[in-house]
mmCIF file of the C-alpha atoms, coordinates in Angstrom:
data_MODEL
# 
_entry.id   MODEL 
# 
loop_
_atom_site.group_PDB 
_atom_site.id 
_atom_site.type_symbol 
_atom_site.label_atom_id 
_atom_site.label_alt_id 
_atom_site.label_comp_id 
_atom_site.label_asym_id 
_atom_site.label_entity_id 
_atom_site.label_seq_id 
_atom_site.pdbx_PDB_ins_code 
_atom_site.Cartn_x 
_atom_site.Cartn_y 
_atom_site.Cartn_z 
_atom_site.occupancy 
_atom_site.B_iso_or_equiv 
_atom_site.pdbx_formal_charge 
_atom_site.auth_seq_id 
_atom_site.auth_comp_id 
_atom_site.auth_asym_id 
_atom_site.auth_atom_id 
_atom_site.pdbx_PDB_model_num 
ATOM 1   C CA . UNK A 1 1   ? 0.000   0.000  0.000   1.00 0.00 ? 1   UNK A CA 1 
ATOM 2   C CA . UNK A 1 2   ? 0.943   3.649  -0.695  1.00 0.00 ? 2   UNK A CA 1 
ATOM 3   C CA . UNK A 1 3   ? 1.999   5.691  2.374   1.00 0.00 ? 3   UNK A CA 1 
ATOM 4   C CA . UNK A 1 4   ? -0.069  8.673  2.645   1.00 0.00 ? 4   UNK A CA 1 
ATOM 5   C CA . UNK A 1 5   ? 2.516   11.403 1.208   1.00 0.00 ? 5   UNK A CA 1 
ATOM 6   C CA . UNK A 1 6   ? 3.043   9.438  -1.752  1.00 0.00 ? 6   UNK A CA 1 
ATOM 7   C CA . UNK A 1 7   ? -0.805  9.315  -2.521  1.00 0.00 ? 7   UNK A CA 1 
ATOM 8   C CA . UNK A 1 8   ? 0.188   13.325 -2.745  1.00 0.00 ? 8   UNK A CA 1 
ATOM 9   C CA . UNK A 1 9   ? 2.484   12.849 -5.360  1.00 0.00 ? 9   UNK A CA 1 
ATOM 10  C CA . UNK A 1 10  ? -0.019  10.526 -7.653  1.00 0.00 ? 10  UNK A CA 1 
ATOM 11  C CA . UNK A 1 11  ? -2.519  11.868 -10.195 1.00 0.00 ? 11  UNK A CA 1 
ATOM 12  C CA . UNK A 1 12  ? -5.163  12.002 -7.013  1.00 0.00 ? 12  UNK A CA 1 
ATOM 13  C CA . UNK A 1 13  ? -3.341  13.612 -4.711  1.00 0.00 ? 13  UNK A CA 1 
ATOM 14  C CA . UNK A 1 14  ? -2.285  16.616 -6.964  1.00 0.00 ? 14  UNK A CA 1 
ATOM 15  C CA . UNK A 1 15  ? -6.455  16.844 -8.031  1.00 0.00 ? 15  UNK A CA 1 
ATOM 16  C CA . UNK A 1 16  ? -6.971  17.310 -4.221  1.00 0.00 ? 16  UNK A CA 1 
ATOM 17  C CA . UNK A 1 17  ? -3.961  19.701 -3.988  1.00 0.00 ? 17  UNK A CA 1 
ATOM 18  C CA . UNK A 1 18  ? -4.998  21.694 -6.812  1.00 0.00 ? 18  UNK A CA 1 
ATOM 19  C CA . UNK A 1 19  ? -8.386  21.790 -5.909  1.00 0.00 ? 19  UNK A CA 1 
ATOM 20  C CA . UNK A 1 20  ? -7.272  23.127 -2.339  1.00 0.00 ? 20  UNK A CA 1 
ATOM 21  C CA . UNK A 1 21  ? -5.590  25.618 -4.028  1.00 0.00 ? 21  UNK A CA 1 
ATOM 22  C CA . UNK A 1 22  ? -7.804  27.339 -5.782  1.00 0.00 ? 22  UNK A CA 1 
ATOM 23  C CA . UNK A 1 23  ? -9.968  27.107 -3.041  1.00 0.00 ? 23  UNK A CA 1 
ATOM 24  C CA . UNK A 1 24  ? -7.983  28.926 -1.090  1.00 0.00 ? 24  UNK A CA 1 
ATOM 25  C CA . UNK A 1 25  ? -5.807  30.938 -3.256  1.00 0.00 ? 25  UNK A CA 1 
ATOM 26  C CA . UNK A 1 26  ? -2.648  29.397 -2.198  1.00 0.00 ? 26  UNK A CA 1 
ATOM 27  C CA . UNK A 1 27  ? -0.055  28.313 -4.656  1.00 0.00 ? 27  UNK A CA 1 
ATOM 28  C CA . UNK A 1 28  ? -0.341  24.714 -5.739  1.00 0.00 ? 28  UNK A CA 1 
ATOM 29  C CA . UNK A 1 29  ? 3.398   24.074 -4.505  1.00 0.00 ? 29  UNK A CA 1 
ATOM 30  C CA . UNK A 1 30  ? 3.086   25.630 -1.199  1.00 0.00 ? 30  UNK A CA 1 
ATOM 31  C CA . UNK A 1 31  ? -0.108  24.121 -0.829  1.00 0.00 ? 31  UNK A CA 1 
ATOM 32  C CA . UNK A 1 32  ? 1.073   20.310 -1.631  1.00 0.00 ? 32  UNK A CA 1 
ATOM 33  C CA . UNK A 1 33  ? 3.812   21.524 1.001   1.00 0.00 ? 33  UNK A CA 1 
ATOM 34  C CA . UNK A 1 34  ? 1.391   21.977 3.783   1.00 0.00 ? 34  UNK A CA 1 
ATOM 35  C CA . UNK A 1 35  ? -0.217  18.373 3.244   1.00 0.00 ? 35  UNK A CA 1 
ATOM 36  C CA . UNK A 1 36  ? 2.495   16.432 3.099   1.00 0.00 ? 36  UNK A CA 1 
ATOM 37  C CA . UNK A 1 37  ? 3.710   17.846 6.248   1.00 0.00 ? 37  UNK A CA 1 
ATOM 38  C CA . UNK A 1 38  ? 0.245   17.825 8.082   1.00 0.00 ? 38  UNK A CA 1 
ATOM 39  C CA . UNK A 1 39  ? -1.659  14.645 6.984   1.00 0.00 ? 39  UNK A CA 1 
ATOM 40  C CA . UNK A 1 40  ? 0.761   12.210 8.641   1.00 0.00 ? 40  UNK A CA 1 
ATOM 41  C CA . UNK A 1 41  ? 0.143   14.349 11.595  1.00 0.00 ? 41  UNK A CA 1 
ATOM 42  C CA . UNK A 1 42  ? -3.599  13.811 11.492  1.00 0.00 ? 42  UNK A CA 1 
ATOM 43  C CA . UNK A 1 43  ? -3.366  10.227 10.423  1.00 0.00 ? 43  UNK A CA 1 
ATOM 44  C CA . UNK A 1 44  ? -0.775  9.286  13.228  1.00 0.00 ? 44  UNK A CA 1 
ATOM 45  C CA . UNK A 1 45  ? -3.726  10.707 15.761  1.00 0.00 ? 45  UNK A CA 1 
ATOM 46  C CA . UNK A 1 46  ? -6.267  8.660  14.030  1.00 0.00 ? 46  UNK A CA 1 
ATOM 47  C CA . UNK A 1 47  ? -4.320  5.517  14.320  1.00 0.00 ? 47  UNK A CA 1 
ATOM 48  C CA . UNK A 1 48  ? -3.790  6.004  17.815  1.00 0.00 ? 48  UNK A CA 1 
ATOM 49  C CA . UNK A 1 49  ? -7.482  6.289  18.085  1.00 0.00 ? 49  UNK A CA 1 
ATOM 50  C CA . UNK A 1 50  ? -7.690  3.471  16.548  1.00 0.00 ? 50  UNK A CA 1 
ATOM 51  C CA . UNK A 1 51  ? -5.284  1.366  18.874  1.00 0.00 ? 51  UNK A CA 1 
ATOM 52  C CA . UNK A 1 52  ? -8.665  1.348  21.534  1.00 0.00 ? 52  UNK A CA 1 
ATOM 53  C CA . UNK A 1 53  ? -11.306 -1.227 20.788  1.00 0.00 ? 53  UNK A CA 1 
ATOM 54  C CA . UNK A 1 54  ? -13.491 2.039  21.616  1.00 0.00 ? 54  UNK A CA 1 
ATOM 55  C CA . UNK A 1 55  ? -11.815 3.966  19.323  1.00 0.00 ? 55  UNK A CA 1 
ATOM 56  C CA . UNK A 1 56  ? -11.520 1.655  16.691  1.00 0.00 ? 56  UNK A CA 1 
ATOM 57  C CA . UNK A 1 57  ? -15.487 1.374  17.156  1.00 0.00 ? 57  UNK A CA 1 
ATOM 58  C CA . UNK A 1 58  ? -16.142 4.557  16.610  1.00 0.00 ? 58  UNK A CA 1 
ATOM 59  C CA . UNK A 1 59  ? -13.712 5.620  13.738  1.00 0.00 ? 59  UNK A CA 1 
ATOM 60  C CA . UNK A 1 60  ? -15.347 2.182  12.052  1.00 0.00 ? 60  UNK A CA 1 
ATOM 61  C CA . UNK A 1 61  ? -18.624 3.695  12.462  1.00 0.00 ? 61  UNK A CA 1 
ATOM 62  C CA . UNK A 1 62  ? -17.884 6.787  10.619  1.00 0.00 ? 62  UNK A CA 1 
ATOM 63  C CA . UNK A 1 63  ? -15.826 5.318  7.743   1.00 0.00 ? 63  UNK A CA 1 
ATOM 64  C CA . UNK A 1 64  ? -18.697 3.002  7.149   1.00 0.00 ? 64  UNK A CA 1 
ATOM 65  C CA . UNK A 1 65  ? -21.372 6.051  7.063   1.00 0.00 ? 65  UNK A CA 1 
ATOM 66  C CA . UNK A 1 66  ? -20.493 10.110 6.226   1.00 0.00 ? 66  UNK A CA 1 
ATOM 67  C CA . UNK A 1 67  ? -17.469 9.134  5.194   1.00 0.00 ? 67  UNK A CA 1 
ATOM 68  C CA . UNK A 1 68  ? -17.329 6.554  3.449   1.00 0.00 ? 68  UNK A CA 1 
ATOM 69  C CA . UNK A 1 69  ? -15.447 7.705  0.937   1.00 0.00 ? 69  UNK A CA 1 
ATOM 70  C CA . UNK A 1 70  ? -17.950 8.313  -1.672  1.00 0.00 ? 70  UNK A CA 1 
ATOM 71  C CA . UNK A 1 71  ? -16.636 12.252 -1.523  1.00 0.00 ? 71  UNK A CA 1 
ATOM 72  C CA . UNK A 1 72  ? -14.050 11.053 -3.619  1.00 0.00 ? 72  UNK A CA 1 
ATOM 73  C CA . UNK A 1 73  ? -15.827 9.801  -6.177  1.00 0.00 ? 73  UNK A CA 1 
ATOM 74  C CA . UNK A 1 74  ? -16.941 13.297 -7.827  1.00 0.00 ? 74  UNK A CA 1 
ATOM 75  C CA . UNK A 1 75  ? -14.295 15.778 -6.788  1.00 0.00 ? 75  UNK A CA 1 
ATOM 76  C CA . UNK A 1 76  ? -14.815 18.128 -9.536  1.00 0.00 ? 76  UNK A CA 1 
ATOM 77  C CA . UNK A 1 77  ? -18.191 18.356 -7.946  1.00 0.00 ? 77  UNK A CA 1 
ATOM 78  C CA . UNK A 1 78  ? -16.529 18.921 -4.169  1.00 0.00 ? 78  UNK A CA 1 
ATOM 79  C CA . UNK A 1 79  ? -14.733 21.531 -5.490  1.00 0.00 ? 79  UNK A CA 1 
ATOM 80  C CA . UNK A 1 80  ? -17.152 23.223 -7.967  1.00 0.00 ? 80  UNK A CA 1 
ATOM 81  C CA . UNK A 1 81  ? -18.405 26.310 -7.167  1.00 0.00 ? 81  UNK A CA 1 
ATOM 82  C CA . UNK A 1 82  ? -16.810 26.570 -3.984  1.00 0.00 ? 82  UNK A CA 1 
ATOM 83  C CA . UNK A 1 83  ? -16.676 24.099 -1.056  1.00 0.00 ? 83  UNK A CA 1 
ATOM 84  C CA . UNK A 1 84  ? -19.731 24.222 1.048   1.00 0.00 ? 84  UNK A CA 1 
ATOM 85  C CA . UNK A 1 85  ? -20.071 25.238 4.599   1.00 0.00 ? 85  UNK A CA 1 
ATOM 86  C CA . UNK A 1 86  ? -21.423 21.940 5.813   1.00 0.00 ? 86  UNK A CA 1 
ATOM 87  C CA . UNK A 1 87  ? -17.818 20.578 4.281   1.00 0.00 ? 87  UNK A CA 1 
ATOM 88  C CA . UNK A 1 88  ? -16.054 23.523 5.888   1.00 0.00 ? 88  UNK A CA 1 
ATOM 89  C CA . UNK A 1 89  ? -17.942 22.599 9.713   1.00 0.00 ? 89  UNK A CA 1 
ATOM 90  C CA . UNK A 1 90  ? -17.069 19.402 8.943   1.00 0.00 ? 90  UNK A CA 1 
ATOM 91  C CA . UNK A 1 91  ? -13.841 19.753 8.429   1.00 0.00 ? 91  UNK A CA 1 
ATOM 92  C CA . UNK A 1 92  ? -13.057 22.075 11.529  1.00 0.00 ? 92  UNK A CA 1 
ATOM 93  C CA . UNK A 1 93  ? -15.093 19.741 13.786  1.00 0.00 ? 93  UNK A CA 1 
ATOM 94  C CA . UNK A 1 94  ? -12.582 17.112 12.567  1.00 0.00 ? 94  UNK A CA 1 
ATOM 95  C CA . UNK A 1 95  ? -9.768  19.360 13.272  1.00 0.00 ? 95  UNK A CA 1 
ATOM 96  C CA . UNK A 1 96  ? -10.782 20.883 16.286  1.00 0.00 ? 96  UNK A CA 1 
ATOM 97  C CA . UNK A 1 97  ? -11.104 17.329 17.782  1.00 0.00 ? 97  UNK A CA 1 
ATOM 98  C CA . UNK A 1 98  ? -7.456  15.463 15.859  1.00 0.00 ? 98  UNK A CA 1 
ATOM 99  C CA . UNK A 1 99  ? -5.560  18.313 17.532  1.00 0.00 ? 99  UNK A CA 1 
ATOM 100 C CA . UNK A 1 100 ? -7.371  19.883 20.176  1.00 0.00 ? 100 UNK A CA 1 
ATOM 101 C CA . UNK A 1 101 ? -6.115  22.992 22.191  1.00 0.00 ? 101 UNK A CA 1 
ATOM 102 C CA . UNK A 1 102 ? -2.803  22.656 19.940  1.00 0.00 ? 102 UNK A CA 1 
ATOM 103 C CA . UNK A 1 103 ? -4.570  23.074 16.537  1.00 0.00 ? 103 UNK A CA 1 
ATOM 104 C CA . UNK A 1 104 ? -2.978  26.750 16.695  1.00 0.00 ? 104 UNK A CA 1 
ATOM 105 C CA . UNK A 1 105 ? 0.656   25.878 17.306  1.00 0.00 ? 105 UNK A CA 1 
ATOM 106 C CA . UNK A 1 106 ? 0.212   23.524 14.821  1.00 0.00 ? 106 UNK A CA 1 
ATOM 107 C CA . UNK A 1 107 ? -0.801  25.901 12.130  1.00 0.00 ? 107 UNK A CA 1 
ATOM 108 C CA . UNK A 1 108 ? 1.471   28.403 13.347  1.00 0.00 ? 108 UNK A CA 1 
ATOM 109 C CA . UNK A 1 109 ? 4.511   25.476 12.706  1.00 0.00 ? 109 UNK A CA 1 
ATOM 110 C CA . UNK A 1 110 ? 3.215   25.270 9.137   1.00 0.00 ? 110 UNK A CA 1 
ATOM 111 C CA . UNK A 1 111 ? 3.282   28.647 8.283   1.00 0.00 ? 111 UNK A CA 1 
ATOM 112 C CA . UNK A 1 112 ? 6.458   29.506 9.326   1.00 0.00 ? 112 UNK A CA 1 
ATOM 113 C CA . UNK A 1 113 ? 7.834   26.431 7.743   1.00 0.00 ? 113 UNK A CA 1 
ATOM 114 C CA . UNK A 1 114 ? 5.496   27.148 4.482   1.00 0.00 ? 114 UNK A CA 1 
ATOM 115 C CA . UNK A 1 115 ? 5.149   30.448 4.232   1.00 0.00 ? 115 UNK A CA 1 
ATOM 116 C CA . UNK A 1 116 ? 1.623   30.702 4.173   1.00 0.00 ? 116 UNK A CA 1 
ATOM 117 C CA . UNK A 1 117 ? -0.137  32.672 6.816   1.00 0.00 ? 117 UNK A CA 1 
ATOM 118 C CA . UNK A 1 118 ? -1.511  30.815 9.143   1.00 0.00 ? 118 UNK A CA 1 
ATOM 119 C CA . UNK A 1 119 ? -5.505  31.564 8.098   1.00 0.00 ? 119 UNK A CA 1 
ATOM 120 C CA . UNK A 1 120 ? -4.842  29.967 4.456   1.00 0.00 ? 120 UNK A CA 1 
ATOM 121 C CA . UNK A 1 121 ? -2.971  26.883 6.561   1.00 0.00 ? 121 UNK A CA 1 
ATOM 122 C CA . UNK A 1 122 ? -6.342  26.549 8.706   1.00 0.00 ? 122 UNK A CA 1 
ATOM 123 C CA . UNK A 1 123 ? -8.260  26.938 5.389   1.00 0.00 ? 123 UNK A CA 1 
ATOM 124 C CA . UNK A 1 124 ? -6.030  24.077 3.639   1.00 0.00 ? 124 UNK A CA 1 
ATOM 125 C CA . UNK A 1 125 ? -6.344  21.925 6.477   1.00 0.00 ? 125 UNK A CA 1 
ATOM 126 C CA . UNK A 1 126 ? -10.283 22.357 7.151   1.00 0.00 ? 126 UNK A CA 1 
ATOM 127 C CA . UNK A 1 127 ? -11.094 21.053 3.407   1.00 0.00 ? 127 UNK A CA 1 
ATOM 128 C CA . UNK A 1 128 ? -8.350  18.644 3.618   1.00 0.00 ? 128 UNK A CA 1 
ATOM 129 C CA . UNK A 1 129 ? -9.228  16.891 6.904   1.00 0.00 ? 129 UNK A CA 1 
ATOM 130 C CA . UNK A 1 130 ? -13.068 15.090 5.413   1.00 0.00 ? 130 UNK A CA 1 
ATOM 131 C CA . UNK A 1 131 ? -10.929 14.155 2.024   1.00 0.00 ? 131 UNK A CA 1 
ATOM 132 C CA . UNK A 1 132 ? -8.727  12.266 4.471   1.00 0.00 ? 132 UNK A CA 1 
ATOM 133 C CA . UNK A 1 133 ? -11.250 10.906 6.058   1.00 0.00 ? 133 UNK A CA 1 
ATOM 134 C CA . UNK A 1 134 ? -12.878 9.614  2.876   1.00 0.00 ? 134 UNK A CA 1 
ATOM 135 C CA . UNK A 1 135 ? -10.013 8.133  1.575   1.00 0.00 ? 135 UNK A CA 1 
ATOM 136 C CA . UNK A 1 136 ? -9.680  6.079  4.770   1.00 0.00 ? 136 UNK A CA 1 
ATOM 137 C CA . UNK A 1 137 ? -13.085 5.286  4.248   1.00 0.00 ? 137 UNK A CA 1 
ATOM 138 C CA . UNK A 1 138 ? -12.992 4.332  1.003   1.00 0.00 ? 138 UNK A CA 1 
ATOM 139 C CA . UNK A 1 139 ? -9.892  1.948  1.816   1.00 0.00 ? 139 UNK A CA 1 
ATOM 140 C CA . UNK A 1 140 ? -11.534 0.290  4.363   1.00 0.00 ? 140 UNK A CA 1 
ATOM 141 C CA . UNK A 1 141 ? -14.418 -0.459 1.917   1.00 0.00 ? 141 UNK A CA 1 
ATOM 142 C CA . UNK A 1 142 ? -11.941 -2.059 -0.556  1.00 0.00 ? 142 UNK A CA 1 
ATOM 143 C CA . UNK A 1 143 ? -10.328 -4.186 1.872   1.00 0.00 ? 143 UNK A CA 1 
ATOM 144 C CA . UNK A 1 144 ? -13.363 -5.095 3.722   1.00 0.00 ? 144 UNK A CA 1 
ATOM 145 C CA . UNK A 1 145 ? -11.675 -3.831 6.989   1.00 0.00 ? 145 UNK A CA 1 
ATOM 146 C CA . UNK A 1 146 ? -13.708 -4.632 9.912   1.00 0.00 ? 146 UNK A CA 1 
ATOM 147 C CA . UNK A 1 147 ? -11.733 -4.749 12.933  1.00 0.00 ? 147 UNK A CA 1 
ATOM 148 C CA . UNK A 1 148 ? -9.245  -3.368 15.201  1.00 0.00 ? 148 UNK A CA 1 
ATOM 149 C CA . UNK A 1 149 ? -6.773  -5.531 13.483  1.00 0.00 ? 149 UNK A CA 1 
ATOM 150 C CA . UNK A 1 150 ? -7.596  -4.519 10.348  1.00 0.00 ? 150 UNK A CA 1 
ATOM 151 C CA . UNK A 1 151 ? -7.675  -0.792 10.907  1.00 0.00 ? 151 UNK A CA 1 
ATOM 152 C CA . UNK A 1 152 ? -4.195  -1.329 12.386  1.00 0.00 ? 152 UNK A CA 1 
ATOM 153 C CA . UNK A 1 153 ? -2.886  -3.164 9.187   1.00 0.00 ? 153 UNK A CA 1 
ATOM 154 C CA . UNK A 1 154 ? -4.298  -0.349 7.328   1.00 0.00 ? 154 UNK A CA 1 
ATOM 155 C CA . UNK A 1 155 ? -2.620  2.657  9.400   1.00 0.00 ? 155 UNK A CA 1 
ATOM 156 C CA . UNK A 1 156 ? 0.659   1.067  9.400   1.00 0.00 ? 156 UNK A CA 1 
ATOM 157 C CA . UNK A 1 157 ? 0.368   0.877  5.434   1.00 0.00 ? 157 UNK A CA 1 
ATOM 158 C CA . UNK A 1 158 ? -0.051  4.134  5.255   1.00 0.00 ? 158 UNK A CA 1 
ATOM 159 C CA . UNK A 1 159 ? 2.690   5.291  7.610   1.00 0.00 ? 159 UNK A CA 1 
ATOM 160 C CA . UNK A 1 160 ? 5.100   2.736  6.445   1.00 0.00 ? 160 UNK A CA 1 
ATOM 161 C CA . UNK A 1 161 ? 4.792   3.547  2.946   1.00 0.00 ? 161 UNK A CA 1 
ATOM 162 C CA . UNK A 1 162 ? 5.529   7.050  2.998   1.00 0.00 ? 162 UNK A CA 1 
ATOM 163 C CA . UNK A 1 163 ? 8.495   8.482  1.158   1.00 0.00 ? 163 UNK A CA 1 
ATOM 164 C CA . UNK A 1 164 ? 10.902  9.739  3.219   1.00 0.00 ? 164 UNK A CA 1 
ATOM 165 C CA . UNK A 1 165 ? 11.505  13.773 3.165   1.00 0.00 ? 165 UNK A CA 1 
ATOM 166 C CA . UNK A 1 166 ? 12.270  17.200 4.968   1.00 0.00 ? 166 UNK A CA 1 
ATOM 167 C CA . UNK A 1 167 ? 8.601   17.828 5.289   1.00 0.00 ? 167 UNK A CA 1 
ATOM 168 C CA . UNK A 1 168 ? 7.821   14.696 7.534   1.00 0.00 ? 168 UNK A CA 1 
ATOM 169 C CA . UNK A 1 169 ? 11.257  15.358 9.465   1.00 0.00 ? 169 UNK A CA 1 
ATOM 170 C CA . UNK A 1 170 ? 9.751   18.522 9.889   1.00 0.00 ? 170 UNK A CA 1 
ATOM 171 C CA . UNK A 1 171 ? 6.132   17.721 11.255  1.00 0.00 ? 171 UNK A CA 1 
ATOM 172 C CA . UNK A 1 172 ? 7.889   14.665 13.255  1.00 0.00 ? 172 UNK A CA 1 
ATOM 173 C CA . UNK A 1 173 ? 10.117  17.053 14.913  1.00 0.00 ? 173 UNK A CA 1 
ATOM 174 C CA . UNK A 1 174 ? 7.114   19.297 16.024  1.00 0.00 ? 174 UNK A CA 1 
ATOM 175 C CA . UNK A 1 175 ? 5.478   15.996 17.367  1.00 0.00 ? 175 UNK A CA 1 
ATOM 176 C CA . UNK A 1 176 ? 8.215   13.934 19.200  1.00 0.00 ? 176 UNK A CA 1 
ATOM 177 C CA . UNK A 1 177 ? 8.484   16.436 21.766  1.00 0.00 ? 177 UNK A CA 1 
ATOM 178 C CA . UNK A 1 178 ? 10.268  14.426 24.575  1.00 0.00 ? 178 UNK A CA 1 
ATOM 179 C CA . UNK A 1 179 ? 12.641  12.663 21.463  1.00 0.00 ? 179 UNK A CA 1 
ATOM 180 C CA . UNK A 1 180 ? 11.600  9.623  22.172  1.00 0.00 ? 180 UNK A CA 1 
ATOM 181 C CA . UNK A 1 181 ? 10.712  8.449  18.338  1.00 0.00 ? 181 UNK A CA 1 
ATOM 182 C CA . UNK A 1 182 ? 7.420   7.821  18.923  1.00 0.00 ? 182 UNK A CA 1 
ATOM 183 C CA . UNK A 1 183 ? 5.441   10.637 17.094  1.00 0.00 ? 183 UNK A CA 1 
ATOM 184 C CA . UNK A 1 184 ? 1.834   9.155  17.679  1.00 0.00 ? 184 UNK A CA 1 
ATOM 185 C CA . UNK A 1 185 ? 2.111   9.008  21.095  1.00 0.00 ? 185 UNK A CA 1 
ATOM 186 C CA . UNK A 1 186 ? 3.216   12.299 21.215  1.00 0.00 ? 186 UNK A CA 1 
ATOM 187 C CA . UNK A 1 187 ? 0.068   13.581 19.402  1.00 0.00 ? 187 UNK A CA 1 
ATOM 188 C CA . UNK A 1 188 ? -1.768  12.957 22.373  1.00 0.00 ? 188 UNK A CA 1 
ATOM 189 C CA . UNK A 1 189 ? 0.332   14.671 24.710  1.00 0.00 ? 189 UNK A CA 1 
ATOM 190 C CA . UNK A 1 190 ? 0.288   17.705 22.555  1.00 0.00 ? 190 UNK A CA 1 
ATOM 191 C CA . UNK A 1 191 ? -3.362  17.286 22.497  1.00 0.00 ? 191 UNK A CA 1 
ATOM 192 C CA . UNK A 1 192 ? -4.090  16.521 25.994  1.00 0.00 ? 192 UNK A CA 1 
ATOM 193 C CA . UNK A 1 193 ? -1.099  17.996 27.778  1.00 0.00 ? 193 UNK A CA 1 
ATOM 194 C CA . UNK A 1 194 ? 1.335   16.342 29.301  1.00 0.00 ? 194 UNK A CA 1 
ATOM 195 C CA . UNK A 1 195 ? 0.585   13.859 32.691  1.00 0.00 ? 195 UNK A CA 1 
ATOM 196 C CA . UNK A 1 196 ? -2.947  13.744 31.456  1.00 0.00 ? 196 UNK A CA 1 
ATOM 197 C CA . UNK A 1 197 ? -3.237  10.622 28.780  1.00 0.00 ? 197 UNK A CA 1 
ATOM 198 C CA . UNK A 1 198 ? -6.006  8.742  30.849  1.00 0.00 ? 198 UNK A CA 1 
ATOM 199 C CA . UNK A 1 199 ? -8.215  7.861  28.346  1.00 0.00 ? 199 UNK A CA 1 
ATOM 200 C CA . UNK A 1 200 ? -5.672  8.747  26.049  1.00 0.00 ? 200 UNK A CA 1 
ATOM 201 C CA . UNK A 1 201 ? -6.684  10.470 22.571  1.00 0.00 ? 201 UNK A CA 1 
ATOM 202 C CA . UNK A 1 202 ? -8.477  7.202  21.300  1.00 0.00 ? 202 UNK A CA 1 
ATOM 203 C CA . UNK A 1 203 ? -11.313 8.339  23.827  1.00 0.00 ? 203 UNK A CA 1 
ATOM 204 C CA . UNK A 1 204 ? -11.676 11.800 22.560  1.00 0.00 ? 204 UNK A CA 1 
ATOM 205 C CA . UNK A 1 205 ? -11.527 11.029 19.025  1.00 0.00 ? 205 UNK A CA 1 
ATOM 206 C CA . UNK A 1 206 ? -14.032 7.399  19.705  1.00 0.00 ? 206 UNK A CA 1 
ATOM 207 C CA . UNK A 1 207 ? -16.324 10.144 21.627  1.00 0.00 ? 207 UNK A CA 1 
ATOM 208 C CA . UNK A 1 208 ? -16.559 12.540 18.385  1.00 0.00 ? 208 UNK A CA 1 
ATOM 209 C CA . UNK A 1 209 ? -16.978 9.935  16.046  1.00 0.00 ? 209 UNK A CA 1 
ATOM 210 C CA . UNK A 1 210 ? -19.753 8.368  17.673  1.00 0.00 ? 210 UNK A CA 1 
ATOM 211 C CA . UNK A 1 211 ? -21.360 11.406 16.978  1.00 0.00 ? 211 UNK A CA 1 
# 
C-alpha cells in the first residue's frame, strides 16, 4: 500500500492539492507543502485512536457512514463552485477534535515552515481533513476492513509507505516532543497535555466519532 505522502504525489493527490488551491488561493506548490507535512500528523492521531477497541469502534462507524469515501468519487463536484459550509464545519469539527487545544501551534509550525499565513494553513487543512477521512473510508471499503486488526494493518500501510523527506522530518520534529521516536504518542500529549493521557486520545476522538 501507498503511504499517505506518496498518494500526494499521484494523479489524485495533486487533483486534491490543486483543488485546495484554488480554493484557497494558495499556490499549488506551497499548498502540496502543507499536506504532506500535516496529513501524517492527522493520520498518526487517528491511528492512535484506533489502537482502543473504543476507538476503533467509533472511527469504524464513521468510515462506514459520512465518510465513506464516496466524496471522492466526484471531486470536480466537491470543489465546484466553492466548497460548502457543511464541508467547511465538517472539516473544523474534525480538526478541532485530531488536535485539540494545539490546533494553533500547529498551524502556526506550518506557516512559518510554508510560508503561508496561518488563516490559508487553517483553510487548507479544514477542506483537507473530510478528504482524508474519505479516503480512509474508502480503503476500508476495498479491503473489507472490519476490525481493530484490520484498521491497524491499514494505518501502518499508510505510515510505512511514505516516502521519506524534509517535510515529515519537519512535522515529526514538532510531534516527538520528549525525542523519544514515537510521534503518535506524542500527538496525544500535545493534544491533551502532558501527565494527562487517561483515556488517552483514542477516547476523545471514539467520543466525536460516535457522533
Amino acid at each position: 500500500m501507498s503511504g499517505i505522502l506518496d498518494l500526494l504525489n499521484s494523479d489524485f493527490g495533486k487533483q486534491i492539492a490543486s483543488g485546495i488551491s484554488n480554493q484557497t488561493g494558495a499556490d499549488q506548490s506551497k499548498t502540496n507543502d502543507v499536506l504532506s507535512m500535516a496529513l501524517p500528523v492527522l493520520t498518526g492521531a487517528m491511528q492512535r485512536n484506533a489502537s482502543t477497541p473504543e476507538g476503533a469502534a467509533g472511527l469504524l462507524g464513521a468510515l462506514s457512514g459520512k465518510h465513506d469515501g464516496s466524496v471522492l468519487d466526484n471531486l470536480d463536484g466537491f470543489f465546484g463552485g466553492g466548497v460548502d459550509d457543511e464541508v467547511l464545519t465538517d472539516g473544523s469539527g474534525i480538526l478541532g477534535h485530531v488536535l485539540g487545544a494545539k490546533q494553533n501551534n500547529v498551524q502556526n509550525a506550518l506557516s512559518k515552515k510554508s510560508g503561508l499565513d496561518s488563516g490559508t494553513i487553517s483553510q487548507i487543512l479544514t477542506i483537507a481533513a473530510p478528504l482524508l477521512l474519505g479516503y480512509l473510508g474508502k480503503q476500508t471499503k476495498q479491503n473489507k476492513i472490519n476490525s481493530q486488526n484490520d484498521l491497524g494493518n491499514l494505518f501502518n500501510g499508510l505510515q510505512s509507505g511514505n516516502s521519506p523527506g524534509q517535510e515529515q522530518s519537519f512535522i515529526e520534529s514538532i510531534l516527538d516532543a520528549d525525542g523519544d521516536g514515537n510521534v503518535i504518542d506524542d500527538v496525544a500529549d500535545m493534544v491533551l497535555g502532558a501527565g494527562k493521557k487517561k483515556g488517552g486520545l483514542g477516547g476523545l476522538l471514539g467520543g466525536f466519532f460516535k457522533k
